[in-house]
C-alpha positions in Angstrom: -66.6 -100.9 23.7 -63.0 -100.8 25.5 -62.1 -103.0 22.5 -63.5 -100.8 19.7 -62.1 -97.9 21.2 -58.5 -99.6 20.9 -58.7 -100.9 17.6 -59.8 -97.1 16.6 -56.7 -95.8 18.2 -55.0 -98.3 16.7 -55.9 -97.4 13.7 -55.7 -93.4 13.7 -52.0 -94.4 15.4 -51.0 -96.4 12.2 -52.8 -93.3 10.0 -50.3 -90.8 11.7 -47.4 -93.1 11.7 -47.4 -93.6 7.6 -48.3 -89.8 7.2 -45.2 -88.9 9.5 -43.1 -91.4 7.4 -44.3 -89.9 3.8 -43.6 -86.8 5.3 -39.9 -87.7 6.2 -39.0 -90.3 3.2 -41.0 -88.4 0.7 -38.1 -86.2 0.2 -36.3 -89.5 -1.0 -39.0 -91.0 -3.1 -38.8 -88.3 -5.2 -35.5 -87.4 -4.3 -34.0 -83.9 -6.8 -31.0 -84.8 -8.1 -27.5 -85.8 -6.3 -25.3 -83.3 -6.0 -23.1 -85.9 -8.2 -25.3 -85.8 -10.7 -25.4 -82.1 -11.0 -22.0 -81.7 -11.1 -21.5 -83.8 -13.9 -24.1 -82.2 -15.7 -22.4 -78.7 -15.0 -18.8 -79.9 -16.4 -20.5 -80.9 -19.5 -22.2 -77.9 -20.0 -19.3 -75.9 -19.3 -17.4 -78.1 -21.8 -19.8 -77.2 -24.0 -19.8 -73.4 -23.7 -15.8 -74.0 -23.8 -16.3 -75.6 -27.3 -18.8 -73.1 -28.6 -16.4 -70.3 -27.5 -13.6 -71.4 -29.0 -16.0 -72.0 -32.3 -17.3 -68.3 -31.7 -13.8 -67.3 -32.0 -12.6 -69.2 -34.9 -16.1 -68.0 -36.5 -15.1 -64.4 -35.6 -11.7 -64.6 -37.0 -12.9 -66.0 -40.2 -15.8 -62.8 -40.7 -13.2 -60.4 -40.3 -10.9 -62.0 -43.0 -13.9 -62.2 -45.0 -14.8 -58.5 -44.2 -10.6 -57.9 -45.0 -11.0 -59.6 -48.0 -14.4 -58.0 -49.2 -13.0 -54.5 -48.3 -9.8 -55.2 -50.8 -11.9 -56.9 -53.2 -14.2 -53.6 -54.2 -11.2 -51.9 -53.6 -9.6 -54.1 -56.5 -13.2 -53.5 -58.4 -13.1 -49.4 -58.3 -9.4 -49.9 -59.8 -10.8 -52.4 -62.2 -13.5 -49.6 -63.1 -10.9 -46.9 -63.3 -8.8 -48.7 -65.6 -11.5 -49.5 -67.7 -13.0 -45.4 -68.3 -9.2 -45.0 -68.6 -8.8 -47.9 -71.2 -12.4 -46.6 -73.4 -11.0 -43.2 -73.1 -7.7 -44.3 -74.6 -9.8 -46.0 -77.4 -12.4 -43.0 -78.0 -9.5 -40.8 -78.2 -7.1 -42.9 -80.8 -10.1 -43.7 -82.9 -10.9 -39.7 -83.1 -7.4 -39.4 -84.0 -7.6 -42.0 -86.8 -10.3 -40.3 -88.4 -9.5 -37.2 -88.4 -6.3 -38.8 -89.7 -7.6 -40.2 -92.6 -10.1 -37.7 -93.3 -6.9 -35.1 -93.9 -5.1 -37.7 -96.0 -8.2 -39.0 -98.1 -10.4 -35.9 -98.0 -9.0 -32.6 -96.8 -6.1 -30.6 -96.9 -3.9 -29.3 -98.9 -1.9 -32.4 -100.4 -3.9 -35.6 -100.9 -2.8 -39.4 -100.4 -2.5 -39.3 -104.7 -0.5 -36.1 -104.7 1.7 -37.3 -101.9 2.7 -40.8 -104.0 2.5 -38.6 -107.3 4.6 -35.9 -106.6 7.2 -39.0 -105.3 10.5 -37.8 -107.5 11.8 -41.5 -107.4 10.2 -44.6 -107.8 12.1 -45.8 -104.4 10.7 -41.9 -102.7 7.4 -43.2 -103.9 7.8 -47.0 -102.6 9.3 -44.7 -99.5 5.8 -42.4 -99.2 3.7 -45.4 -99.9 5.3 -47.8 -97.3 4.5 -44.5 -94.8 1.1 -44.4 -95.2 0.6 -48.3 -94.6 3.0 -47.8 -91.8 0.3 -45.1 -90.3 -2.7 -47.5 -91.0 -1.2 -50.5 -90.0 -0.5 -48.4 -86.8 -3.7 -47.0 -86.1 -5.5 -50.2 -86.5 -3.0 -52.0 -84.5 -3.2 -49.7 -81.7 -7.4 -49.4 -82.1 -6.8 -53.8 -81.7 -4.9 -52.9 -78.4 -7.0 -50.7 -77.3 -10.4 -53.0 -77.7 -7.8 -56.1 -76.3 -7.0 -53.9 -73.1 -10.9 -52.5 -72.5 -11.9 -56.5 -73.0 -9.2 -57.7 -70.6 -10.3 -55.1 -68.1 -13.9 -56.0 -68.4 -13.0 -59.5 -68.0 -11.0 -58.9 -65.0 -14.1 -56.8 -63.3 -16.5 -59.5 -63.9 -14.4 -62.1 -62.3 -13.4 -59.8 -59.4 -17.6 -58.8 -58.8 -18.0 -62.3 -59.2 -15.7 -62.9 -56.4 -16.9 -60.2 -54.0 -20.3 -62.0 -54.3 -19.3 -65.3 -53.4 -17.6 -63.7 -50.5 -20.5 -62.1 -49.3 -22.6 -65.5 -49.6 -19.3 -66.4 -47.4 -20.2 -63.8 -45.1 -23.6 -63.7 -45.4 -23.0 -67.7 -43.8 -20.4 -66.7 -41.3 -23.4 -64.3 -39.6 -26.0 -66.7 -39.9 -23.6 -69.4 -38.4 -22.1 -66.7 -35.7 -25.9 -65.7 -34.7 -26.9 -69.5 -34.2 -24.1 -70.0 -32.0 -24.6 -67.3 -30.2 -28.1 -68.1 -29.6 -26.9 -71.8 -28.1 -24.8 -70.5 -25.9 -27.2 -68.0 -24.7 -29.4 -71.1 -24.0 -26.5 -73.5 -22.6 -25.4 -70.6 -20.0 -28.8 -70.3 -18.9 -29.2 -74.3 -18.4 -25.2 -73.9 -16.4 -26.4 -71.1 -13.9 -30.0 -73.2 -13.1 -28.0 -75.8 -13.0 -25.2 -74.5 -11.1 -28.2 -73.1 -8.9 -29.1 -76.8 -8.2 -26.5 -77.9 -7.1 -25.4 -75.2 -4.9 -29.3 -75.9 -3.1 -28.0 -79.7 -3.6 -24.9 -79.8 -1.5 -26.6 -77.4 0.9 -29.2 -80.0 1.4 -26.8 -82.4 1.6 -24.9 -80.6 4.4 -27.5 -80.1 6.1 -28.6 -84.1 6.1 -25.2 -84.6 7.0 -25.5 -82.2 9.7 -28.5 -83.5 10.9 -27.2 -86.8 10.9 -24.8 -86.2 13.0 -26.7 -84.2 15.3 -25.9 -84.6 18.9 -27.9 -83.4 21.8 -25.3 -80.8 22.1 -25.3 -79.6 18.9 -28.5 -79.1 18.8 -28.8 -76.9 21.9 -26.2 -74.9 20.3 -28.1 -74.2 17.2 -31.4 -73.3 19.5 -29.3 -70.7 21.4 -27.7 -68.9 18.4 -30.8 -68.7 17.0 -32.6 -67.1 19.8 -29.5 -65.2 20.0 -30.0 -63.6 16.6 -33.6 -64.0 16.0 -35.5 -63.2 19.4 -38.9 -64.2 19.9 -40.0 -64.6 16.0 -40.0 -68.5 15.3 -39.8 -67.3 11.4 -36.2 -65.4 11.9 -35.2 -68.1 13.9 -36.0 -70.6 10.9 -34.4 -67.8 8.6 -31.7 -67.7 10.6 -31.4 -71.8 10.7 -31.9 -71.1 7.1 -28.3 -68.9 6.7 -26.3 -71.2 9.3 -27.6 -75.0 7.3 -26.5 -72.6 3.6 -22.7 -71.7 5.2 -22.5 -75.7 6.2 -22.9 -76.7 2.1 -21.0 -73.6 0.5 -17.3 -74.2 0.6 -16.7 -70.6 1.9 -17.6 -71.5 5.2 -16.7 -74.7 7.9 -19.1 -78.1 6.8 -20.3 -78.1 10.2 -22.6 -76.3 12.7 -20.5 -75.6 15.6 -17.4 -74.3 12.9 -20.3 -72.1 11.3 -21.2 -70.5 14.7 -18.0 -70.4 16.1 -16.1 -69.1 13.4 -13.8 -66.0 13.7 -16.1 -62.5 13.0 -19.5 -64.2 12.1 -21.9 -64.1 15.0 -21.8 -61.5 17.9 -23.1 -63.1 20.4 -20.1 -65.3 20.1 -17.9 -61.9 20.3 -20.2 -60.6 22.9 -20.9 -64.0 25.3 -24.8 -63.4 24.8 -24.1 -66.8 23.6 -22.6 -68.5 26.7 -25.3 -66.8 28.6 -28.3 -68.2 26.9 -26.3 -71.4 26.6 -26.2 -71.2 30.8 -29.5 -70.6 31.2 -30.7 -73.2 28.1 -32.7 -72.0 25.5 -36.2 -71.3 25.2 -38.9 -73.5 24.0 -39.5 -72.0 20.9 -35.9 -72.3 19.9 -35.3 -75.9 20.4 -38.4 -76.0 18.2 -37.1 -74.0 15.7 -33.3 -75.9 15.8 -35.1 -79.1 15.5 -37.0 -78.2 12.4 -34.2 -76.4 10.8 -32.4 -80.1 11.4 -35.2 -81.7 10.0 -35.1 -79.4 7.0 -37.0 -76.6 7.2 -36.0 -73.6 5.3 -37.3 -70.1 5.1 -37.6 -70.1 0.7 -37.4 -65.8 1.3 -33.7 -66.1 2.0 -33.5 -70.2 1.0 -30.0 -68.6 -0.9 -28.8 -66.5 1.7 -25.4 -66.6 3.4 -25.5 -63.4 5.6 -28.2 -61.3 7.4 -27.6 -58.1 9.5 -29.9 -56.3 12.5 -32.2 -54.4 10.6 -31.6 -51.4 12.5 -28.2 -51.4 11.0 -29.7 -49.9 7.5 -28.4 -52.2 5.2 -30.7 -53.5 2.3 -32.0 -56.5 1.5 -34.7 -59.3 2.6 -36.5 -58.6 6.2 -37.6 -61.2 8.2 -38.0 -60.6 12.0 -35.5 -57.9 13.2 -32.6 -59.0 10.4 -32.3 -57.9 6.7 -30.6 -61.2 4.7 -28.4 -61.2 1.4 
């Protein structure tokens, strides 16, 4: 019976014992990743955004010397329309003139082409009179060719310059399509660098706070018990929360890597200011605290202020997250 009874203990002993060590390697079976790691992936990211800025630039200068360049382009077009009214006007109004020309010498007036060469006195004031009149046709039709060369010049010059200012619309056209593609990756690629950046903040906290633990000493750990009764009271959650703030300022590198530099660092914690601390540390700290220092050690973290680096009294009026008798930011 005595023997059964052993081997059962035995048994449930072994049972705990593997629980308790899954519970305490678990965390390095399927360990997040190394703070290492993370920062690697957070230079290349930020590389990346670095070369999709600069590519957002060069994009940006391109659209507005394609916008430049489509703004002078129309301008160059409205001329080119201008100048073409201007050149058919020209033509409209010569060709009037011709006929109204001709119809006086051929078919109105007073004196007729015949009578003018007729009534010639000489034979050279007749060669004179006739040579005239070719001079005014040869005239009028050379000037109507000039006129039709200038209106087909200016035609030809519009259609090349619309067919410009549509290719550099396609340009532009591309430019936005390529400028709101990039945009949209680096949209996406700052959102992977602040969750990744987020990581590895929580990773070198973690890792701080394994260090810290680590290194642990009897002493500090009756240290981290006192401050946390200190600042927390009776409430074994804003002791953890408060565990929570003091393990956060070991891994960020605004504050000292260690416990005892956290605590005792100038302005932070006023029972340090005060001597509430010395006393409780005279006295030793209550039960609960040691309880609460060890699992903070262990790593237990409070996930409402799991990002929090300061907390004030509540009473004080300041906003943010309440736990216990403090507000946390």
């Amino acid at each position: 019976m005595l023997k059964k009874r052993y081997h059962r203990m035995l048994k449930e002993f072994t049972g705990l014992l593997c629980v308790l060590t899954l519970v305490f390697t678990g965390s390095l079976v399927c360990a997040a990743p190394a703070s290492s790691e993370l920062e690697e992936k957070t230079s290349e990211l930020q590389d990346d955004i670095d070369t999709m800025n600069d590519e957002l630039d060069t994009l940006s200068t391109k659209l507005e010397n394609t916008s430049s360049k489509i703004k002078k382009k129309a301008k160059e077009i409205e001329k080119a329309k201008l100048d073409l009214s201007a050149a058919k006007l020209n033509e409209e109004s010569h060709y009037k003139a011709m006929k109204e020309r001709i119809k006086f010498m051929y078919e109105g007036g007073s004196i007729s082409l015949l009578q003018v060469l007729l009534t010639s006195e000489s034979m050279a004031d007749f060669l004179n009179n006739a040579e005239y009149v070719t001079l005014i046709s040869d005239y009028d039709r050379n000037m109507l060719d000039e006129f039709q060369k200038v209106c087909k010049n200016v035609e030809t010059k519009q259609e090349q310059l619309e067919k410009e200012l549509e290719e550099l619309s396609k340009l532009e056209k591309n430019l936005n399509k390529q400028q709101d593609e990039l945009a949209s990756r680096l949209t996406k690629t700052s959102g992977q660098l602040e969750d990744y950046t987020s990581q590895l903040e929580e990773a070198k906290a973690a890792e701080a706070a394994i260090e810290a633990a680590r290194n642990a000493d009897a002493d500090t750990i009756v240290l981290l018990a006192a401050i946390l009764e200190c600042e927390a009271g009776i409430s074994y959650e804003g002791m953890i929360a408060v565990g929570t703030v003091i393990m956060n300022r070991v891994g960020s590198a605004k504050f000292p890597n260690t416990i005892e530099g956290v605590i005792y660092q100038s302005g932070q914690f006023s029972p340090v200011r005060s001597g509430k601390l010395d006393e409780v540390l005279e006295k030793g700290p209550m039960d609960s605290a040691y309880k609460a220092a060890k699992a903070v050690l262990a790593g237990e973290r409070n996930s409402k202020v799991k990002k929090c680096l300061f907390f004030w009294a509540s009473y004080t009026g300041h906003k943010g997250i309440i736990v216990g008798d403090n507000v946390f930011w």
